[in-house]
N, C-alpha and C positions, 0 to 999 in steps of 0.2 A: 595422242591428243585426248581422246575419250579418257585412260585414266588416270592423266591427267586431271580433267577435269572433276572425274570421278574423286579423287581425291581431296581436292580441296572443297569440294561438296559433302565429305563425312567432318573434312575438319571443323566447316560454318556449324553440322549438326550435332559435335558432340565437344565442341569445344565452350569453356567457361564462361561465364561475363566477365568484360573486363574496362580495362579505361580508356579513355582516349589521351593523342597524343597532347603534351602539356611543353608547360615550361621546363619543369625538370628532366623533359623526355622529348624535345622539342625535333632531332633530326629523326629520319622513316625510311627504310629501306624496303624494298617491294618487286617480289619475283613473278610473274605473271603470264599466262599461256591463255591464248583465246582463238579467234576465226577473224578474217581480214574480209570484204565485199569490196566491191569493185561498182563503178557507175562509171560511163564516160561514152565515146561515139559511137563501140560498141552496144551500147544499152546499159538499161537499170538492172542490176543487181540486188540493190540492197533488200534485207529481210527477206529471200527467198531462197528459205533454205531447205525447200521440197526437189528442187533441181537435179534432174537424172543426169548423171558421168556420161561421158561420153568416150568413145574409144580416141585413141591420138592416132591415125592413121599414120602419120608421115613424124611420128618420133617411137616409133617401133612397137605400136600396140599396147592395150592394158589401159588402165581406166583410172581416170581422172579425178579429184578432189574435187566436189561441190564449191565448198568456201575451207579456203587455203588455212594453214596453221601458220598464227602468230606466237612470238616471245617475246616479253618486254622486261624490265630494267628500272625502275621508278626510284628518286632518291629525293625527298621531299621536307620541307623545314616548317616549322610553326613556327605563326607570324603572331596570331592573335585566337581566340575560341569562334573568330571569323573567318580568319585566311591563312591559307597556307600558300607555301610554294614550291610546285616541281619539277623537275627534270625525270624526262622517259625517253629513253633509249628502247629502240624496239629492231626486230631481225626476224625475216618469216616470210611468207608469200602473200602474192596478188593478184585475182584472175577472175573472168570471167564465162560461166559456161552456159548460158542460155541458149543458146541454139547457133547456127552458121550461115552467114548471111553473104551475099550476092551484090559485092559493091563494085561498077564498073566490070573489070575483066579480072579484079582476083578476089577468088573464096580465103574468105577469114574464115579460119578455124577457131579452135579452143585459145583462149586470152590469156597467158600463166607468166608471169615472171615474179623475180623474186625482189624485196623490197628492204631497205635497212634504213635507219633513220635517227634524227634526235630532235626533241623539243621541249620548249620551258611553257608551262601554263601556270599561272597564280587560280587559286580552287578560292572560293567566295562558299564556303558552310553556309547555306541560307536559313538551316534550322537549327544550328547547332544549339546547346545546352552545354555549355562550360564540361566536358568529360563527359559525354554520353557514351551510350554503347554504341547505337546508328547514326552514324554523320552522312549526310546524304550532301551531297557540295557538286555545284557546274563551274566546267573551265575552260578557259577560252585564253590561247595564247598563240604563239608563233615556233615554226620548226623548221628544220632545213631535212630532207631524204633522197636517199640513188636508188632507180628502179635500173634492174637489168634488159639488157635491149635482147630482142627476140635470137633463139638461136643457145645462149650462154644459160650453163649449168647454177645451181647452185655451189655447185665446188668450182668453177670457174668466177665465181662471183667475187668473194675474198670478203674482208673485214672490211663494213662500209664502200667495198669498189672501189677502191681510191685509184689501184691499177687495172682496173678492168674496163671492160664497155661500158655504159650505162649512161644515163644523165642526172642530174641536180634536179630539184626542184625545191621552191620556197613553199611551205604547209601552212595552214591557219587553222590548228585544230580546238576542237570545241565540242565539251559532253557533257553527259551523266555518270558520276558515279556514288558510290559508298564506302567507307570504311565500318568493316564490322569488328568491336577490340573485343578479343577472344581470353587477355590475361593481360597484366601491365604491359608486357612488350610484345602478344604478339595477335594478329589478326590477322580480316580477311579484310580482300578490294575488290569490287565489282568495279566494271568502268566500260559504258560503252560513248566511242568516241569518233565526232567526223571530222573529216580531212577534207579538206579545200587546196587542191593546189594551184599554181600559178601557171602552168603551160598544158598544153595536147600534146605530149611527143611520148606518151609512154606507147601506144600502138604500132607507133613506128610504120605505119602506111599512106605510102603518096596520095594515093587511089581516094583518102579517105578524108573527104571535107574535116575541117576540125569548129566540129558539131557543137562541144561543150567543154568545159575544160576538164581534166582528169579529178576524180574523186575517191575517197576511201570511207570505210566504215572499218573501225577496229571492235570486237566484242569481247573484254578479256575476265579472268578472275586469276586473283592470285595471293599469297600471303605476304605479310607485311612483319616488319619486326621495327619496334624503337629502340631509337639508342638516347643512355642518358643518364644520369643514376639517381635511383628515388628513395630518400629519406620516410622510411617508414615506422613510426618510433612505436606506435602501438601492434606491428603485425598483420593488420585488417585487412591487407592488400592495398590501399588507396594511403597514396604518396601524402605526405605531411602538409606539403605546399596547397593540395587542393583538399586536402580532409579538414573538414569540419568541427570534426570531433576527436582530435586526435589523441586522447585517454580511453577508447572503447576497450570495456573490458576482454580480456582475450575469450577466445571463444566467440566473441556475441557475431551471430549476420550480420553484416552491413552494406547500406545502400551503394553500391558501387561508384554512387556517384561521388554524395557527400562523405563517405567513412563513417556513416551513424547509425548506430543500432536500427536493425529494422525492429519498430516496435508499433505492430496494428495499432494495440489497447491502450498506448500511452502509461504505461505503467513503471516504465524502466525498466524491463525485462525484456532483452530480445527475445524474440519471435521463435528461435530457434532450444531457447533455454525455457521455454514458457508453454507450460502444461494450458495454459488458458488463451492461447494468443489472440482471443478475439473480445474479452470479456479482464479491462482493468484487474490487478489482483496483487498481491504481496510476495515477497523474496519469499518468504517462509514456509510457501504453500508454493513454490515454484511458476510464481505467476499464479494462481489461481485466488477468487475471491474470497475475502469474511469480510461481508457486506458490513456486519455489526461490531467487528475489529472486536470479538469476543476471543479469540485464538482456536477457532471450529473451524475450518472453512467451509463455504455453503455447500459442497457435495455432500459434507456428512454434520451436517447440522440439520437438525429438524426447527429449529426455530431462525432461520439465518436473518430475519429483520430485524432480530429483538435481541440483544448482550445476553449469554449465557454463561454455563461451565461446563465442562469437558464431560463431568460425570454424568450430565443430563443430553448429552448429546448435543450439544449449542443451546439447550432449552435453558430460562431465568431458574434462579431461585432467589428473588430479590430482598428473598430474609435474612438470606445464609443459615438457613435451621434445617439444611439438608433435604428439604421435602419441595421440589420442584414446584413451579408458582401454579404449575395446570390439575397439579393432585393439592393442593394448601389450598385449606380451606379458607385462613388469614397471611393470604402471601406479603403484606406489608410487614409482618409481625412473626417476630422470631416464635416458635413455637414447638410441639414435640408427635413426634408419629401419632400417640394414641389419640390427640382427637384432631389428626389430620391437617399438623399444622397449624392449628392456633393455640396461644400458650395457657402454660399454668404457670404463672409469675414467682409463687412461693412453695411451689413443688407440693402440694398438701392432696395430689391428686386430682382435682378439682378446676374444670376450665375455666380460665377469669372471666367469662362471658356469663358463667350461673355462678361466679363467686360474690357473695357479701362483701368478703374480705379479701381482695387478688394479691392484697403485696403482705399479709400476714396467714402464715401457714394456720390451716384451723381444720374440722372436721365437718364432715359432710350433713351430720345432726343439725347443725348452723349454717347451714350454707358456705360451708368455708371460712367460717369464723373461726376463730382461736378458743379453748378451755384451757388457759396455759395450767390452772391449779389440778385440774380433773376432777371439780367438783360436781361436774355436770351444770355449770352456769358459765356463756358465754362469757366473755372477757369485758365485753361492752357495757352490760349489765350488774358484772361482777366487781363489787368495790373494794373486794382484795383478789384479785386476780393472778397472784403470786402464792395466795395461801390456800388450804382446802379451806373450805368453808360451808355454810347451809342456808337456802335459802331464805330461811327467815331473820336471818340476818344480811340479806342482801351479797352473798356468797363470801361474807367472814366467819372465821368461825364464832362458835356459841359461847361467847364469855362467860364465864361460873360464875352460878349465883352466887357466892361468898366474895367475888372477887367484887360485885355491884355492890354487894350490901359494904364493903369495905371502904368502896370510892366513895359510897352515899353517905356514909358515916366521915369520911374523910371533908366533907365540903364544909362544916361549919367545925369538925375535930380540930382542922388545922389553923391556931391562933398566932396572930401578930403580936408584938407590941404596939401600942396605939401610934397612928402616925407614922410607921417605920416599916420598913422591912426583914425584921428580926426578930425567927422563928420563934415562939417560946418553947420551954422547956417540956411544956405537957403536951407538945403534938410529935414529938418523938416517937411514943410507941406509936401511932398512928402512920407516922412514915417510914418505922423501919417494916412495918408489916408489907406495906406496900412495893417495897424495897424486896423483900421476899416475893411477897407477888410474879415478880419481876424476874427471877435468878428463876422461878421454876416455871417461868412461861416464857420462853426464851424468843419467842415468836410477836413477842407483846411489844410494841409500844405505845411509848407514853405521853401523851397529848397533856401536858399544864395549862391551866388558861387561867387567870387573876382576876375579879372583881368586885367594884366599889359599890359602896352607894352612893346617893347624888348629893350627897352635903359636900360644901366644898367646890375648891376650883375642878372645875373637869379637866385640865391640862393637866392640872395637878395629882387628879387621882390615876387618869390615866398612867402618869407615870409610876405613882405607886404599886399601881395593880402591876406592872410591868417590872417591876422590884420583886415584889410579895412572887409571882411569877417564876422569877429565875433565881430568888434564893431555896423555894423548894428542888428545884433542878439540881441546881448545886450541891444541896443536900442530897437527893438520891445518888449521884454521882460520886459524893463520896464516899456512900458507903457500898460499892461495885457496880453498880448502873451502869453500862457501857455508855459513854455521850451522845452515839449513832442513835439509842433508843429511846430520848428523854428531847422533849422541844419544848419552848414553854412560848405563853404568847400575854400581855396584858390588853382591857378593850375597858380597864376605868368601869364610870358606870353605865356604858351605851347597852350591856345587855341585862339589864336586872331580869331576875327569876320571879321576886315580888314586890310589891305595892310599895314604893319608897314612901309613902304618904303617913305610915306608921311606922313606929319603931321596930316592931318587929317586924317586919316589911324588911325595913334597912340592915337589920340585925343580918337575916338572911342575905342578902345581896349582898354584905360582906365575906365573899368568899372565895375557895380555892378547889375549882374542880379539875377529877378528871378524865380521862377518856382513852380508853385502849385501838391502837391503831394498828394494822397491819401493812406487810410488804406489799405494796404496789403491784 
């Protein structure tokens, strides 16, 4: 009996979680060894299981069992996650050893016979949870049992007694017990259970008023096994019908109950796959956080509230200029190591924060302005800033004196016909010279400008001047003038040089000047 009991006391300790019995798995078979007590005219028995043995005098000596060994038999159906129903079959003893009492003129000794039985109880789960591990459930039903009459062995006894001594009795038994589910199908039962029968004759003594009627207490444990077969499509242990979740990925823990990922952090990561199970986190980090969904996660990120890059260890560089936002000095703005992250926009060396000039490359003389000629005159200043030049000509270069005196001589040299636009013959040499000019200053252009004096329509001379103008043009052009270096422009007589009020005034202000330009 003890290892017996000892036994199914390692199974409760080191057996699994598992389920309870269901639809899919609705019948229960259950093998079961415990202790029997006794109450009845002789006395109370029950719960006193400190009781010293006594010797059997008059059945040949040697010492007596406190509380007799039961076997039982249980074969039980699911009704609902409320009730069940079952049939127990039980075979084993029944006695009572408290002391020897003085009734009338005969001594009762030691109280022992042996006992078989069967009974249906419907179990009322009062706390169940649809599949738990501990069902704790009371039963209360009806049974029929044959106790053996004084005198008869247990080997004299036979299956049920059906041909031996003994008598019937009607039972009304009623208890406590447990199902503990150790794996899908199998588990443990606790059950302790009282018996109420219907007559006084198990004593079997005349002598012996019939005080109370006869009584039992059963104390048993035992394992249980379902029968049934359970659709399990994902593997997780927990049958289809009552799983909840029935695509859990393989591998993941799940709640025994429902079939669902146990997952503390809510993250979709079971618990058991999940480096962080207590603290939300990402498949990619194994369960673990990146607070700032930068691809660091916060163990080796030093910046884990703020988007980062890998290269800074989780830490910003929100310029993308390489220079992490806690060393940039202008972490808004793309920029370059040497001055710590803020930029030089046109690469000239020069931070755009002391640049003149940030988006045109220039020298540190100007603050970062441009000399594109290298004449030593900024570009801003410089009104040929493609060409060398001198400052005294505002950084163009120094036109030759021959060349002014030749333009100067050219303003009244070059004659019309009256009213027309049509060079005369004697300003020829004066424009071929200038024409020359031209072929050995290659750098030189030529600014035309045409005008009148103020006799006359001014729309009219206007246009004149704008003639006289572009027939000179045409004329250097066609003798090599490239067309890129030669512009002409007429303005009539809006700008006289002198006093139209006299004729020689007018004389003068009929004219054709011009003006040497350079590259921009």
């Amino acid at each position: 009996m003890k290892k017996l009991l000892l036994g199914a006391l390692l199974v409760a300790c080191f057996g699994q979680y598992g389920q309870a019995q269901t639809k899919d798995m609705p019948w229960q078979i259950g093998l079961g060894v415990g202790i029997s007590e006794y109450s009845g005219d002789l006395g109370n028995g029950f719960f006193k299981f400190d009781l010293t043995p006594h010797d059997v005098a008059n059945n040949g000596g040697g010492k007596t069992k406190n509380t007799p060994g039961i076997g039982t038999l249980t074969v039980s159906r699911y009704l609902s996650n409320q009730f069940d129903i079952a049939a127990r079959g039980y075979l084993g003893e029944w006695g009572y050893f408290d002391k020897i009492n003085q009734v009338g003129s005969t001594t009762v000794g030691n109280f022992y016979r042996q006992t078989v039985g069967f009974e249906v109880t419907p179990r009322w789960k009062f706390l169940e949870k649809d599949n738990a591990m501990f069902t704790p459930y009371i039963t209360l039903g009806l049974g029929v049992r044959r106790v053996s009459m004084p005198g008869s062995r247990l080997e004299d006894f036979g299956i049920f007694g059906m041909d031996k001594a003994g008598i019937y009795e009607f039972t009304v038994p009623a208890g406590l017990g447990v199902n503990v589910r150790l794996t899908e199908r199998f588990g443990l039962n606790l059950q302790s259970n009282y018996m109420w029968t219907n007559n006084d004759k198990a004593e079997n003594s005349s002598d012996l008023e019939q005080l109370t009627y006869d009584q039992a207490w059963f104390h048993t444990i035992g394992v249980t096994m379902n029968l049934g077969k359970v659709i399990d499509t994902d593997g997780d242990g927990v049958g289809d019908k009552r799983d909840k979740c029935p695509n859990t990925p393989a591998g993941d823990l799940v709640n025994p109950t429902t079939g669902c990922s146990i997952d503390t952090d809510k993250d979709g990561i079971a618990d058991n796959k999940d480096a962080c199970p207590l603290v939300a986190g990402v498949a990619s980090f194994k369960g673990c956080p990146d607070s700032d969904n930068d691809g660091v996660q916060d163990s080796e990120d030093k910046c884990p509230t703020v988007a980062g890059v890998a290269k800074f260890n989780g830490c910003p560089d929100t310029d993308n200029d390489g220079i992490q936002d806690s060393e940039d000095a202008c972490p808004t703005v793309a920029g370059i190591a040497k001055f710590n992250g803020c930029p030089d926009t046109d690469g000239d060396g020069i931070e755009d924060k002391l640049d003149n000039c940030p988006e045109k490359a220039g020298i540190a003389k100007f603050n970062g302005c441009p000399d594109t000629d290298g004449d030593g005159i900024e570009d801003k200043l410089d009104n040929c800033p493609k060409v060398f030049g001198v400052a005294a000509n505002n950084g163009c270069p120094e036109v030759k004196a021959a060349v002014k005196q030749l333009f100067e001589k050219a303003l009244q040299g070059v004659q019309f016909e009256t009213g027309k636009s049509v060079i005369k013959p004697n300003s020829y040499a004066i424009l071929n010279n200038v024409v020359k000019v031209m072929i050995e200053n290659p750098t030189y252009k030529l600014y035309i400008l045409g005008h009148t004096d103020n006799v006359g329509d001014a729309a009219k001379n206007l246009k004149l001047s704008q003639e006289r103008a572009a027939a000179v043009e045409k004329y250097l052009e066609s003798k090599g003038v490239n067309t890129s270096r030669v512009r002409s422009e007429g303005f009539g007589d809006t700008r006289p040089a002198y006093d139209n009020a006299t004729a020689e005034g007018k004389t003068k202000n009929r004219r054709v000047e011009f003006k040497v330009e350079f590259e921009e």
